[in-house]
C-alpha positions as a Markdown table, in Angstrom:
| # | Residue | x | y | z |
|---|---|---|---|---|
| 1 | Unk | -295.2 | 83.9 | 38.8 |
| 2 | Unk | -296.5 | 80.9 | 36.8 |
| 3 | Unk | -294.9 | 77.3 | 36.7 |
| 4 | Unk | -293.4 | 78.1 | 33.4 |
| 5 | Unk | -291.6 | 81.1 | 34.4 |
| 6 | Unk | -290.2 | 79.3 | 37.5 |
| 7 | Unk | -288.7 | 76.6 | 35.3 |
| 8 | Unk | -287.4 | 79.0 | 32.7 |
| 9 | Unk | -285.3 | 80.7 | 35.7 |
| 10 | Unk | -284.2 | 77.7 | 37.0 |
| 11 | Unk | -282.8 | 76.7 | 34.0 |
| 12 | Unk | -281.1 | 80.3 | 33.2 |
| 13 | Unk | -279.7 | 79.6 | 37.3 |
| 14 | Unk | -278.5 | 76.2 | 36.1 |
| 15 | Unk | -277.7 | 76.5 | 32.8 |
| 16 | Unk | -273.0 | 77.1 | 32.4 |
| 17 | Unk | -272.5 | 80.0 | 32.0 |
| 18 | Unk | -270.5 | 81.9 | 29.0 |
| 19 | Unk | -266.9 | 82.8 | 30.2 |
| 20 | Unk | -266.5 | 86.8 | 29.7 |
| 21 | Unk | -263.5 | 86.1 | 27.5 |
| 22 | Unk | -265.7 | 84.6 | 24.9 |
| 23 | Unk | -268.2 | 87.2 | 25.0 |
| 24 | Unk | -264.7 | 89.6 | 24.7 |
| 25 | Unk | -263.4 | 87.8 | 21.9 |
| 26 | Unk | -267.2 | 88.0 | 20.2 |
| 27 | Unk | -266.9 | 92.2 | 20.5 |
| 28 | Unk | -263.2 | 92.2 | 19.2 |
| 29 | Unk | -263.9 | 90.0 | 16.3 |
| 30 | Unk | -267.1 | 92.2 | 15.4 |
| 31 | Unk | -264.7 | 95.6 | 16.0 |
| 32 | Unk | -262.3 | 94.3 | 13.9 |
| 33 | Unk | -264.8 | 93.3 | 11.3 |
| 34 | Unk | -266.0 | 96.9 | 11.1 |
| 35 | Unk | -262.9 | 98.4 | 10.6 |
| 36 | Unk | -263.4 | 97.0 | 7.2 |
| 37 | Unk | -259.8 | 96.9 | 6.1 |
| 38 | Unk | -258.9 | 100.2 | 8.0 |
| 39 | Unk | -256.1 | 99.8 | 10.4 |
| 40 | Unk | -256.1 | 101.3 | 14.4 |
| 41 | Unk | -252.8 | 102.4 | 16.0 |
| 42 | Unk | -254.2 | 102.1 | 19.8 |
| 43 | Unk | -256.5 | 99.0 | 20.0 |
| 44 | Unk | -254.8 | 98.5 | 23.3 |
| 45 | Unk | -256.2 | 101.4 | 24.4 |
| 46 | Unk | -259.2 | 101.7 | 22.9 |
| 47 | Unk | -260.0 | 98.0 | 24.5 |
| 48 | Unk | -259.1 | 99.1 | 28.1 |
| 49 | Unk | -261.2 | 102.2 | 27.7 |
| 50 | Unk | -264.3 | 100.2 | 26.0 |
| 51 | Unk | -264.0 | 97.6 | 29.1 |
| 52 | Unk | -263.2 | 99.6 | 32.0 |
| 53 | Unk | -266.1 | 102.0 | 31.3 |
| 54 | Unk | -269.2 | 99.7 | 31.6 |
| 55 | Unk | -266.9 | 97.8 | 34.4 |
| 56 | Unk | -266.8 | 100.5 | 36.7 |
| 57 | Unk | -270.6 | 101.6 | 35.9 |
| 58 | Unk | -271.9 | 98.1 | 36.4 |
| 59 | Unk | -270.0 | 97.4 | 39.6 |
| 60 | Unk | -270.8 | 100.9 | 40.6 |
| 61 | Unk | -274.2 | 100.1 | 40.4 |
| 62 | Unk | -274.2 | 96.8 | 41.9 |
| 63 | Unk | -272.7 | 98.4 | 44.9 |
| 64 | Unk | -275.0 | 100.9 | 45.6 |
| 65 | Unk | -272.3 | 103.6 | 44.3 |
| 66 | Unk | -270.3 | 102.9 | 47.2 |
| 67 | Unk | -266.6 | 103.1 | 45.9 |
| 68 | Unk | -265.0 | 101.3 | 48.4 |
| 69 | Unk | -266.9 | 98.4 | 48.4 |
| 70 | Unk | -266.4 | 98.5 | 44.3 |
| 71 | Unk | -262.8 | 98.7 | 44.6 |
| 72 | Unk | -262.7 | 96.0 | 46.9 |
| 73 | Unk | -264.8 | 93.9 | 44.6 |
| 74 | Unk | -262.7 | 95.1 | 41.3 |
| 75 | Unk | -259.4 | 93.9 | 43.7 |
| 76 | Unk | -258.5 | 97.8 | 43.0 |
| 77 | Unk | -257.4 | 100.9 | 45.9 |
| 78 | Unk | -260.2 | 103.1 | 46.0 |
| 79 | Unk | -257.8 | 106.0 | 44.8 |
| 80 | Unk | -256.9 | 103.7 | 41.5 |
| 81 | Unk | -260.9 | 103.6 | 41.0 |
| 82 | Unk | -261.4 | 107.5 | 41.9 |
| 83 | Unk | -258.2 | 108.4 | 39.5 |
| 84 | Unk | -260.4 | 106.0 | 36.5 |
| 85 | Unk | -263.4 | 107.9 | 37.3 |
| 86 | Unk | -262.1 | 111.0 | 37.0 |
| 87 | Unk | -260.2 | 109.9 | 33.9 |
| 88 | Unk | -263.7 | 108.6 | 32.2 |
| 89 | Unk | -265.8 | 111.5 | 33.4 |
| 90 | Unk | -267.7 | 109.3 | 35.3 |
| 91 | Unk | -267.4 | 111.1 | 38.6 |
């Protein structure tokens, strides 16, 4: 690594970082946006679905694909996270 890399990470480490709600709120407003005037009757459930996916991949992955230590991290029972998997075809 060069000088200029190392202080371009050390600012990302450093710089605040973006609460998840905002970056949320950014995907809902563009979602909304492209309904372009066309209703939904299950955003609720279209939201969970659109979150918990990537959620349990990305934890998933950060643990190595151990389950019980991504349950424990999503503050979840390893059955709840088995039951999503299933669910989302993700087993």
């Amino acid at each position: 690594m060069n000088a200029a890399t190392d202080r371009t990470d050390a600012a990302a480490r450093t710089a605040p970082r973006v609460p998840l709600r905002d970056h949320v709120a950014t995907s809902i407003r563009r979602f909304l946006g492209d309904l372009d005037g066309c209703g939904t009757e299950n955003l609720y459930e279209i939201a969970l679905r659109e979150l918990e996916i990537p959620l349990f991949v990305e934890v998933l992955q950060h643990c190595d694909g151990n389950q019980s230590r991504a349950a424990a991290m999503l503050g979840i029972h390893r059955a709840t996270l088995r039951k999503k998997l299933r669910e989302y075809g993700l087993d």
